[in-house]
Structures are given as structure tokens and as C-alpha cells.
Residue frames as qw, qx, qy, qz and C-alpha x, y, z in Angstrom:
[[0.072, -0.029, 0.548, 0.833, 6.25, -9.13, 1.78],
 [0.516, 0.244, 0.312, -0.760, 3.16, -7.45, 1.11],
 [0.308, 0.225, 0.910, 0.160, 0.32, -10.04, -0.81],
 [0.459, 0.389, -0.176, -0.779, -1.29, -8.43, -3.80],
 [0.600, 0.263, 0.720, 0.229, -3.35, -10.62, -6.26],
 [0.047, -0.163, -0.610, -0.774, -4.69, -9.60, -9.99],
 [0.242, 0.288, 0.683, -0.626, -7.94, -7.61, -9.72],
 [0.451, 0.490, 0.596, 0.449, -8.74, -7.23, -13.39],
 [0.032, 0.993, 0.009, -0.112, -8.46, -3.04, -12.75],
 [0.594, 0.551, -0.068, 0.581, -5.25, -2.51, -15.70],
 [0.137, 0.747, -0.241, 0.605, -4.75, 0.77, -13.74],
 [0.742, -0.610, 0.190, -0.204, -4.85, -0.76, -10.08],
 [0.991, 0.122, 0.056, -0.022, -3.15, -3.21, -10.99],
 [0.462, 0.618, -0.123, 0.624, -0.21, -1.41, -12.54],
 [0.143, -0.757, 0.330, -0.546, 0.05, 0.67, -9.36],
 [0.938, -0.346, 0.016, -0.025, 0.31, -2.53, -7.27],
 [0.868, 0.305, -0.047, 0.389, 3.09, -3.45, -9.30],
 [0.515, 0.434, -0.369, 0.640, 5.02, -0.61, -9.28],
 [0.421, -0.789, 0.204, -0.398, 4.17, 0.22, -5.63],
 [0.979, -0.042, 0.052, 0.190, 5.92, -3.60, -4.97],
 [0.827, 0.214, 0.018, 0.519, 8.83, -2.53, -6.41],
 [0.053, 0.712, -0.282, 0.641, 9.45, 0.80, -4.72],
 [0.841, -0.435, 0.105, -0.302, 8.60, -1.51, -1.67],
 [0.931, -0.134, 0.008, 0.339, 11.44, -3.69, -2.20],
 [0.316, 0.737, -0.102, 0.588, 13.57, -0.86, -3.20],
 [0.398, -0.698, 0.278, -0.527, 13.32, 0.65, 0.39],
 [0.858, -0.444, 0.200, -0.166, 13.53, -2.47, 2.19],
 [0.904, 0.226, -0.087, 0.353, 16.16, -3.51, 0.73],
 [0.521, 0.446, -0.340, 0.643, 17.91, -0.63, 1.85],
 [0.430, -0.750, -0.025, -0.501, 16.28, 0.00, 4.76],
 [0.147, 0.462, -0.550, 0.681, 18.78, 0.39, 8.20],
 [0.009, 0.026, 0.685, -0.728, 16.31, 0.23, 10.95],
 [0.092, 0.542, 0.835, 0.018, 12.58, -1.02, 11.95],
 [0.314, 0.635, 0.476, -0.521, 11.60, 2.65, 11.68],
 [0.156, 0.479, -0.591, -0.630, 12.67, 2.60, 8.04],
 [0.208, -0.197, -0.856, -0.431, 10.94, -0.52, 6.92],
 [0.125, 0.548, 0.789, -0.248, 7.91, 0.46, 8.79],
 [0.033, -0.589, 0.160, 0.792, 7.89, 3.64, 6.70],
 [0.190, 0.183, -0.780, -0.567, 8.15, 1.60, 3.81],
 [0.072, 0.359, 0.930, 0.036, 5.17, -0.87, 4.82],
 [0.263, 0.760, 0.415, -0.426, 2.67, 2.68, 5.03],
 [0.310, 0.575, -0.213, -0.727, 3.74, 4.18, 2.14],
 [0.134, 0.032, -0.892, -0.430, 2.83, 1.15, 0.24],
 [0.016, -0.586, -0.775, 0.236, -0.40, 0.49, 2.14],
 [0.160, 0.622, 0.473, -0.602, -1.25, 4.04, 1.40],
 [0.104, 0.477, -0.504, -0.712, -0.42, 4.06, -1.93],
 [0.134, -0.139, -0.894, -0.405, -2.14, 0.70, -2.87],
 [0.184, 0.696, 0.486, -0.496, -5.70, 2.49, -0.67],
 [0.233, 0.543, 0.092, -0.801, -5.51, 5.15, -2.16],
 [0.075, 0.242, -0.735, -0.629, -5.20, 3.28, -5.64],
 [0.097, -0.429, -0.876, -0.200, -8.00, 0.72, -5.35],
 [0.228, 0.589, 0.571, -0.524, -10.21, 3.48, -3.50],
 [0.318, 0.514, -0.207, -0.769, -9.80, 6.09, -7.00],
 [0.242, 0.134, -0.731, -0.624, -10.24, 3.03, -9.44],
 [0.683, -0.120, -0.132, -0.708, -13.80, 2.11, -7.68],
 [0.581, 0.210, -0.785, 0.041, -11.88, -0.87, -5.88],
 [0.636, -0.737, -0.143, -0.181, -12.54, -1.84, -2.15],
 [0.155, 0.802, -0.439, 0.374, -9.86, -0.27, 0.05],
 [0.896, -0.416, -0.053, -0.146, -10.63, -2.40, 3.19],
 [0.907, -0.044, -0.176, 0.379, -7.61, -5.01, 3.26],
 [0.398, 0.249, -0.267, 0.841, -4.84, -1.87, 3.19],
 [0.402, -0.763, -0.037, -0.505, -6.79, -0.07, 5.67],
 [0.880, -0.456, 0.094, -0.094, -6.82, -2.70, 8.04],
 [0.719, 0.231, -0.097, 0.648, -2.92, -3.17, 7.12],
 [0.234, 0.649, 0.017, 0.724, -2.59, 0.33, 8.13],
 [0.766, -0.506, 0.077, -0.388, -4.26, 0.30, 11.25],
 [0.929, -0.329, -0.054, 0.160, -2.19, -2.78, 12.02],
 [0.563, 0.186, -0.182, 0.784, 1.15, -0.76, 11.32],
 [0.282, -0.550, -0.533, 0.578, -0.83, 2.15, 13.95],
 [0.108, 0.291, 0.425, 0.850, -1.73, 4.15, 11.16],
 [0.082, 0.395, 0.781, -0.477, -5.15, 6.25, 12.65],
 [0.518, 0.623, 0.050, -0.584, -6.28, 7.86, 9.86],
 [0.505, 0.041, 0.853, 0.128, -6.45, 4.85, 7.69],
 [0.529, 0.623, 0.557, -0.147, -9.18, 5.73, 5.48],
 [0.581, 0.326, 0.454, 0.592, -9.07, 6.93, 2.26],
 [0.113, -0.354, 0.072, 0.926, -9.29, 10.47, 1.19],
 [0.369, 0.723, 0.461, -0.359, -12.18, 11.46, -0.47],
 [0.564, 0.053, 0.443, 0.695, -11.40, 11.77, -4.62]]
């Protein structure tokens, strides 16, 4: 399970959350390893992309990304 804390960014924050819970969604129904690895990048690129627009450091989900063989890791440019 992915490890978010509280960064004091309301709107990051909030998108953690509800990225979590589309995260368990999926895994919970997810069938096969290429289904929950599906599910681990679109959370990792959903909680980048979140902390890069709210002026957060992306780092940690990069390097998550990268470790699920992601190669264009970085954020997108807002």
C-alpha cells in the first residue's frame, strides 16, 4: 500500500486521498500482476503530477515510478 503523509498543501493533499482510494478500488479488483501494476503508475502519476502543480517536490513518486520501470518519470511541465 502506497505511504502518503499530510503535507499541509489542502489541494495535494485531497488528491492523495482520493488517488488512495481509486488505488484500492483497482486493487481490489485487480485479476493479474499486470493489473495491479497499472494501478501502482496511475497512482504514482497522479500523486507527481499533483505535488509537482501545487509547488510540492515530486521526487519520492518519481523514484516509485522508475522502480515500477516507468522511463519517463518526470513530471510534465505545467
Amino acid at each position: 500500500m502506497p505511504n502518503l503523509s499530510k503535507t499541509g498543501n489542502a489541494t495535494h493533499d485531497a488528491n492523495c486521498q482520493s488517488a488512495l482510494l481509486i488505488w484500492q478500488n483497482a486493487m481490489a479488483s485487480a485479476t493479474t500482476q499486470a493489473q495491479a501494476t497499472a494501478a501502482d503508475v496511475t497512482f504514482y502519476k497522479t500523486v507527481r503530477d499533483s505535488a509537482f502543480n501545487n509547488g510540492l517536490p515530486p521526487v519520492e513518486f518519481v523514484t516509485a515510478l522508475r522502480n515500477l520501470g516507468v522511463a519517463s518519470a518526470a513530471p510534465l511541465s505545467a
